[in-house]
N, C-alpha and C positions, 0 to 999 in steps of 0.2 A: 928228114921227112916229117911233114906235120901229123901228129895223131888227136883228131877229135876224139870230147868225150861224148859217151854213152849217152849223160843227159843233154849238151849239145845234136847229137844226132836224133834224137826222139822227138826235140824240142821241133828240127825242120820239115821229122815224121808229120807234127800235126796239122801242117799245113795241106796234108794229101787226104781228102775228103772220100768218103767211101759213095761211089756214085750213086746209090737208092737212095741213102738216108743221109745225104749229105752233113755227115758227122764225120771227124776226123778218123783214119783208121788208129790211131794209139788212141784215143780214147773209148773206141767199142774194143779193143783190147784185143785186136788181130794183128797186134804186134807183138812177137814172144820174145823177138830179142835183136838187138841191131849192135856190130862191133867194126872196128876200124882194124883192121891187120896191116902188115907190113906193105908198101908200094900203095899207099893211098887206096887198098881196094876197102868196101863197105859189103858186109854181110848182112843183108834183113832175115830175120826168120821170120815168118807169118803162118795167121795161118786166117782159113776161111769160116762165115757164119755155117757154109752145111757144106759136107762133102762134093755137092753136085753142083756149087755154084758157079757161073760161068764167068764171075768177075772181075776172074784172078790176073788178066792180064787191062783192066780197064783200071789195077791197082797198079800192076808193079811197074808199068811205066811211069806213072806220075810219082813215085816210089823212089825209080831210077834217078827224074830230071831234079825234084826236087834235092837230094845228097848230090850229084854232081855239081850243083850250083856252089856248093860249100868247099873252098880252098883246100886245098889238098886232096879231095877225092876222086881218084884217076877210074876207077871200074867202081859199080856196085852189080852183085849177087843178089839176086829175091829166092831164098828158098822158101817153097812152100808144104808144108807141115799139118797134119790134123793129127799130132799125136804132144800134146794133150789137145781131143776135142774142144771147140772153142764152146764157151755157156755166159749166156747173161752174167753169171759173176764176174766175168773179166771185163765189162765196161764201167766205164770213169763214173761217178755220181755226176758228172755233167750230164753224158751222152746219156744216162739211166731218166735223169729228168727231161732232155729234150724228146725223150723217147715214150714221157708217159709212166715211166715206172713207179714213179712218185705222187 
């Protein structure tokens, strides 16, 4: 069975844009953790800008499509997590500059 790595799977993460601010979701850093387990399944951990956001399923589908495309990966998992709260600190110095923080 093929096992992707971590920075392979993040890598196809950035391709899945967060739909307001069309910035990647690993680079605003609402990605806490993604792993490959046994039977080709994929684990996202994520998590959201605020607890009430309604975006979570306009994420984990494109989430989904994008890791399926990658060989070997038969299921993927989106769990979703606000423990650790997500904060500005966790975005990339890209998404910080495309965002104005600079």
């Amino acid at each position: 069975m093929i096992s992707l790595s971590k920075q392979l799977l993040l890598k196809q993460l950035k391709k899945v844009l967060d739909p307001e601010l069309g910035i990647s979701v690993v680079d605003l850093g609402l990605i806490y953790d993604v792993k490959m387990g046994k039977k080709g399944k994929v684990e996202v951990t994520m998590t959201l800008t605020t607890m009430g956001c309604p975006l979570f399923t306009l994420m984990s589908e494109p989430i989904k499509e994008k890791l399926k495309k990658l060989k070997g990966v038969k299921e993927v998992e989106v769990v979703l997590t606000f423990d650790p709260p997500w904060s500005p600190e966790k975005m990339s110095r890209e998404a910080k500059v495309k965002l104005g923080f600079f």
